[in-house]
C-alpha positions in Angstrom: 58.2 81.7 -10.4 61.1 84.5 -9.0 59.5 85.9 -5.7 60.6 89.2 -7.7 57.4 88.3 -10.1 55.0 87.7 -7.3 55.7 90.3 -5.3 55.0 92.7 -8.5 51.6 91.1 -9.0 49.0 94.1 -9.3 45.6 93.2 -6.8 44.0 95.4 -9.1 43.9 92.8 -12.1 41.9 90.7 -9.5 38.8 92.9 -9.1 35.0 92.2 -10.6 31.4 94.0 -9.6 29.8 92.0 -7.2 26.3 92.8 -6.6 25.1 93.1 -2.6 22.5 91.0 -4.0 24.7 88.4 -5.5 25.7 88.0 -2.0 24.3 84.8 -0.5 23.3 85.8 3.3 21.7 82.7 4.3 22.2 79.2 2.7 19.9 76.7 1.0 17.8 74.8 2.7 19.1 71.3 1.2 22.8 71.9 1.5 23.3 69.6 -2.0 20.9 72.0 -4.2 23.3 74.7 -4.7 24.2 75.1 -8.3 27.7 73.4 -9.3 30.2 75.0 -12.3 32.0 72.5 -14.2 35.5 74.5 -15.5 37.4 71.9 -17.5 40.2 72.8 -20.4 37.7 76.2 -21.0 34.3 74.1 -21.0 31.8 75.9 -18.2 28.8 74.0 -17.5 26.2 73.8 -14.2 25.1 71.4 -12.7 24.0 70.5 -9.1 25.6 69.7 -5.9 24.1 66.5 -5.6 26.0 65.5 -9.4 29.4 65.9 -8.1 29.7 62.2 -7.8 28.9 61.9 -11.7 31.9 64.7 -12.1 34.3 62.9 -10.3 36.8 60.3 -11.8 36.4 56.9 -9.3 40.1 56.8 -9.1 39.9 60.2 -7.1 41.5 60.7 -3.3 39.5 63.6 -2.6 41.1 65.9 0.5 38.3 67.3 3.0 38.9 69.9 5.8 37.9 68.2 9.1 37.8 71.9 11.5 35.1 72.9 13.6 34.0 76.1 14.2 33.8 77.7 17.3 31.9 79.7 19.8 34.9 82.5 19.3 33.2 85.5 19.8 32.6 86.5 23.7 31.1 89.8 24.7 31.9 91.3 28.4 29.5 94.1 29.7 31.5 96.4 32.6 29.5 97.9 35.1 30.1 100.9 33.3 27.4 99.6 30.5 30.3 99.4 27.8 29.9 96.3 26.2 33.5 94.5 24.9 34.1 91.8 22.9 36.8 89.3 23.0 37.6 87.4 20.0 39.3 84.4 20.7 42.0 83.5 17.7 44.8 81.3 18.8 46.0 79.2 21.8 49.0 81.0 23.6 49.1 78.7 26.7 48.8 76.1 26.3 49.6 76.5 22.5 48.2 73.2 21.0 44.9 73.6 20.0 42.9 70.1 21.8 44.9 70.8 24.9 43.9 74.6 25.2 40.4 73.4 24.9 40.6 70.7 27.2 41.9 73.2 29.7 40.4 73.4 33.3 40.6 76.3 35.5 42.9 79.0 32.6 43.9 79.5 29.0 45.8 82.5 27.2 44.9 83.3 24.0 45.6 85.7 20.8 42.5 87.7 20.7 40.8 90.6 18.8 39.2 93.3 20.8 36.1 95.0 20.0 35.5 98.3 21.7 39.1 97.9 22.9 39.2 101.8 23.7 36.7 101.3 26.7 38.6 98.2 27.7 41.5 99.7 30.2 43.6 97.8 32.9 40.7 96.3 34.9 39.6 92.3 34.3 36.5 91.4 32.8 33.6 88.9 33.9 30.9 87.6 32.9 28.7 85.0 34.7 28.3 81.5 32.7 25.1 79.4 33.5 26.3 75.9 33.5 23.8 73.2 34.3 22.0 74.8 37.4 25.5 76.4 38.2 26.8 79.5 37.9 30.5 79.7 36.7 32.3 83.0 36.7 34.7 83.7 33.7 37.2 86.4 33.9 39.7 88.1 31.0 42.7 89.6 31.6 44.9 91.5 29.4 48.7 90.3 29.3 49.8 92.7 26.1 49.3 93.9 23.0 50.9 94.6 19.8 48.6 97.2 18.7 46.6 94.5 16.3 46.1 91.0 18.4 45.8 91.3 22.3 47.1 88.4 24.2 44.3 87.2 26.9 44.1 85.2 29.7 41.0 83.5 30.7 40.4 82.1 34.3 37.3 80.5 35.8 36.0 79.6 39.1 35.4 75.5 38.8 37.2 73.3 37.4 34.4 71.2 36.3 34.1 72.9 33.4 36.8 72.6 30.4 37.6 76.0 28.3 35.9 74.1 25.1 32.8 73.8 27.3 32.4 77.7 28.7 32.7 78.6 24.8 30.2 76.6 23.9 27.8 78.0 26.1 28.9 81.4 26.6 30.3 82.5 22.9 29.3 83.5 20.2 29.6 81.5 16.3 31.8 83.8 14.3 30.1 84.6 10.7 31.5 86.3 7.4 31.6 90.3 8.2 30.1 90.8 4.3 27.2 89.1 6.0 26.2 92.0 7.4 24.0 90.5 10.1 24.4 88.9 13.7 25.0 85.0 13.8 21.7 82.9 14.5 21.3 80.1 16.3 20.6 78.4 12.9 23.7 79.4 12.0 25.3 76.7 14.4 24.2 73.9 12.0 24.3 75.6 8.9 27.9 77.1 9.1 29.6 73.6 9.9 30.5 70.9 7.6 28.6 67.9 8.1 31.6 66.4 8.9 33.4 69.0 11.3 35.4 67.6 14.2 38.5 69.3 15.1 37.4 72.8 16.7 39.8 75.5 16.5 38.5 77.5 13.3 36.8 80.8 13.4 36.1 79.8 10.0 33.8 77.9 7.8 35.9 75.8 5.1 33.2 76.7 3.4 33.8 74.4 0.6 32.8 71.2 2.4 29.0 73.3 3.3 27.5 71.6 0.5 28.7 67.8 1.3 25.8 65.8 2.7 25.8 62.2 3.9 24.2 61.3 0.8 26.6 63.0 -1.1 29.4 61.4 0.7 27.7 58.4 0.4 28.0 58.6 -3.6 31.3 59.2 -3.4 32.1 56.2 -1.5 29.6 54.1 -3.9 31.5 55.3 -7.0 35.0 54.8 -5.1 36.0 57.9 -5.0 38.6 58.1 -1.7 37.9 60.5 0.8 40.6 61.1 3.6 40.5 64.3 6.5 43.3 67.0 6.9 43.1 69.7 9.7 43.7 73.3 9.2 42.2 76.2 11.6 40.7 78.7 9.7 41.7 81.8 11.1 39.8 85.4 11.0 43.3 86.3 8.6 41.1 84.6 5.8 39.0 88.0 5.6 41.9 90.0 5.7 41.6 92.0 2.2 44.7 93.3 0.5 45.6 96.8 0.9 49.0 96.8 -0.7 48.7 98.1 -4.2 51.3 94.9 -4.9 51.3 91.5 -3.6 54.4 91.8 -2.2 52.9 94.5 0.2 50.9 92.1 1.7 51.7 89.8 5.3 49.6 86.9 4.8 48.3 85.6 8.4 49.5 81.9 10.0 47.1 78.9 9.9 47.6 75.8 12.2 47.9 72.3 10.3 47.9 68.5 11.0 48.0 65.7 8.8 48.4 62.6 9.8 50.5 59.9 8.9 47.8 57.8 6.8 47.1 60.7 5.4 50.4 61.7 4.4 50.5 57.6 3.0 47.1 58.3 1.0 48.6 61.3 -1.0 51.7 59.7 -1.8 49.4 56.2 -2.7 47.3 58.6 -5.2 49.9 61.5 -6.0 48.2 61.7 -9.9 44.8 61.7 -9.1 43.9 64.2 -6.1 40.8 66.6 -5.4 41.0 69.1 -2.8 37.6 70.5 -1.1 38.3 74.1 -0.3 41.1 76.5 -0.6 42.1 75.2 3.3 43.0 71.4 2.1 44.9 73.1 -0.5 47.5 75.4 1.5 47.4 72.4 3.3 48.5 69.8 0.8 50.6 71.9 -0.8 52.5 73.0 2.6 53.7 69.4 2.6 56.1 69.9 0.0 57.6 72.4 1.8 57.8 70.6 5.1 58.8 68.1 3.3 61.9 70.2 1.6 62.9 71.4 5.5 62.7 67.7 7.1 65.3 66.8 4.2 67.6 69.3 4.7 68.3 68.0 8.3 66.3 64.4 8.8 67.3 63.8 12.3 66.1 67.1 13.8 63.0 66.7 16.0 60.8 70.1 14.8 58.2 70.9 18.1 56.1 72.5 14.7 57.0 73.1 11.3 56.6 77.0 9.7 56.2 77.2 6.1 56.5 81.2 5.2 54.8 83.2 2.9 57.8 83.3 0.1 59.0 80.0 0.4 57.6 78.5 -2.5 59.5 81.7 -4.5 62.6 81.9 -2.9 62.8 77.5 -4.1 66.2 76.3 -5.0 67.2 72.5 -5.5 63.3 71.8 -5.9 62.8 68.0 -5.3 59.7 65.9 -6.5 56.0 65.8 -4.7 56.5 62.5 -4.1 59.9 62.9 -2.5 58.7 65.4 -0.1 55.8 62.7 1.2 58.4 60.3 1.6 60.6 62.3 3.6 57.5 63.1 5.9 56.6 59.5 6.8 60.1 58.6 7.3 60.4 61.4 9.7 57.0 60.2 11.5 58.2 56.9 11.6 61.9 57.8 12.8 60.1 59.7 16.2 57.3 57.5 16.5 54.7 60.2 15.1 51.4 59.4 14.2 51.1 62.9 12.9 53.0 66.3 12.1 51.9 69.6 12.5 52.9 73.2 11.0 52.3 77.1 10.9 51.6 77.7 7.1 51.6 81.5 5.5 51.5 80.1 2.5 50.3 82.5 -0.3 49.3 80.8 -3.9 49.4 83.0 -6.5 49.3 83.6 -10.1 52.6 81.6 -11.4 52.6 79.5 -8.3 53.5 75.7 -9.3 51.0 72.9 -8.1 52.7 70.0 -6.6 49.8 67.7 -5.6 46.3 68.5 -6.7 44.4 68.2 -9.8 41.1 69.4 -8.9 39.6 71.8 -6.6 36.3 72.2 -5.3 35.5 75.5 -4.2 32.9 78.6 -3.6 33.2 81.6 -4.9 35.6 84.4 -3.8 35.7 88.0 -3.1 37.1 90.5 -5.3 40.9 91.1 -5.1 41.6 88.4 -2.2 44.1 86.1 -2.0 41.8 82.8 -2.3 40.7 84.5 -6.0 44.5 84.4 -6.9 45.0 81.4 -5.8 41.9 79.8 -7.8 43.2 82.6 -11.1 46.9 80.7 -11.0 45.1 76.9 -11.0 43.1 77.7 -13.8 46.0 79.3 -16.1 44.6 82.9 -15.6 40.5 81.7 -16.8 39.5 83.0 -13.3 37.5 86.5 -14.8 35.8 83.6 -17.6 34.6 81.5 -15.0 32.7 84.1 -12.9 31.7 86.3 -15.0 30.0 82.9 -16.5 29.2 82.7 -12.9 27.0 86.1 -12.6 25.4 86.1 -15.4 23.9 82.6 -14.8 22.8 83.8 -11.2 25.4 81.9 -9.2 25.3 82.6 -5.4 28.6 83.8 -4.5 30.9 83.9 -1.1 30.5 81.7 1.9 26.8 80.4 2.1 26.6 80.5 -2.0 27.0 78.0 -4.5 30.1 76.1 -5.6 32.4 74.9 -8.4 34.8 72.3 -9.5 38.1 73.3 -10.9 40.4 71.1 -13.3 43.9 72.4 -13.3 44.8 74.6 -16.2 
């Protein structure tokens, strides 16, 4: 597809009535008894979460999202009384994510301010109760470009690692259509079962319905299930405001794969499932690190950055499988165990799959960028399968109920 098409795309054409009440605030108890939608070659049919295994060919790799969400929201009171609240988005200093969090004594981040208007040149604190201590944390702003403030964070004892003082002292970030504070049920409920990376402020909320029984099945069938990374950031709520697609910046989201990964895909190339929209901007930002590592093979990258328009601006395309190849002989030529990237990529209508065949996923809001990217898998049958959807009282959004996608 000519970036000249995509860019033309009308967000408009992506629009549908979604009820407040179709809205799920709160999920199921049992995680696996959400309703399931089978869309395969135009055939809808439900089902339950817990069936997936029975939907699922045993030759499948399927591709889970491994992030953990975290404690991103912190919330200063001044003396004043003026309550502000620091939203912690990405590591500045140090930059990689595990080593940010493992940081003792300061950080700086890319953060959102609420009530930034009461927020001046002074330094914020709050006092942290840490195991019968008291630790005293302290913001500071560095600058601002008028969206995203860059924060540093400093703290009295360096017992205590900056993964630890969000834990205790944040808050878990939750859908803004919630339209309610974040409970402390919430802390179970809005994390995969198999979260362990933290750095999202995020659900890939896909992967919500997995249990260890459902995993289980899976694994009994021999189905293949292997972990990618990406950090979901708060960009994934961003609507579109551009009347056009090509109107609208799509944010950066922090990737790793690693190399058995990377092996997996290339081992299973015709026969892949991704869980959420997250594994797939993931897989299919391979291709794209894979098309830069070829153009120059020797050149050490510190992180790769896959744009927003790459995959439309593509000339002398290559195959999937080259692009997997030429990752894991770059891995293997710097002794890497994994590779990591900066993806904008945006999937829309026209866009061409390179890896998966399958895609289980929730259901999106109206006129976002994760429902064009389900409309261009399924060939434009996006407004068939929800509409099937709502009128067979589907839960919809982040704590609702989920589907599984065959490729148009």
């Amino acid at each position: 597809m000519e970036k000249l098409e995509a860019h033309s795309l009308m967000i408009s054409d992506y629009n549908y009535i979604l009820p407040d009440d179709r809205i799920a605030k709160y999920p199921l108890q049992e995680r696996s008894n959400s309703k399931l939608l089978s869309y395969s070659d135009g055939l809808i049919e439900t089902f339950q979460f817990s069936d997936i295994a029975s939907l699922v060919p045993k030759d499948s790799l399927m591709i889970f999202n491994n992030t953990k969400v975290i404690h991103a929201r912190l919330f200063f009171r001044k003396l004043t009384g003026a309550v502000i609240e620091v939203f912690c988005l990405s590591p500045i200093d140090p930059v990689d994510y595990q080593l940010s969090f493992g940081q003792r004594g300061s950080v700086v981040w890319s953060c959102m301010i609420g009530n930034a208007k009461k927020w001046k040149d002074d330094s914020l604190q709050m006092n942290i109760d840490m195991h019968d201590e008291v630790v005293t944390l302290s913001a500071s702003k560095i600058s601002s470009d008028g969206v995203n403030t860059q924060v540093e964070f400093a703290w009295n004892n360096d017992k205590y690692t900056f993964s630890e003082l969000l834990e205790e002292a944040g808050k878990l970030p939750i859908p803004p259509y919630l339209n309610r504070e974040s409970e402390l049920k919430d802390d179970e409920t809005y994390q995969t079962v198999y979260s362990k990376i933290e750095g999202s402020v995020a659900a890939p909320t896909a992967g919500l319905h997995f249990t260890p029984s459902v995993m289980s099945a899976l694994h009994d069938k021999g189905v293949q299930t292997r972990f990618v990374t990406l950090h979901v950031g708060a960009g994934t709520f961003k609507p579109v405001k551009s009347e056009t697609m090509g109107g609208h910046n799509m944010h950066a989201e922090f990737i790793v794969i690693t190399r058995s990964v990377v092996q997996s895909l290339l081992d299973n190339i015709e026969n892949i499932i991704v869980v959420g929209t997250t594994s797939m901007r993931t897989i299919e930002s391979l291709y794209y690190v894979g098309k830069q590592i070829m153009q120059n093979p020797s050149k050490l990258h510190s992180r790769f950055l896959v744009s927003q328009w790459e995959p439309y601006e593509e000339q002398n395309p290559i195959s999937p499988a080259q692009a997997l190849e030429a990752i894991i002989e770059y891995m293997e030529l710097h002794g890497q165990d994994s590779i990591s990237a900066e993806t904008e990529i945006i999937i829309v209508p026209g866009y061409s799959f390179k890896y998966a065949k399958g895609i289980v996923t929730n259901f999106h809001q109206p006129e976002s960028t994760l429902l064009l990217l389900i409309s261009a898998f399924v060939g434009g049958d996006w407004k068939k399968i929800y509409d099937y959807a709502l009128e067979n009282d589907f839960r919809f959004l982040s704590y609702g109920d989920s589907s599984i996608l065959w490729r148009h």
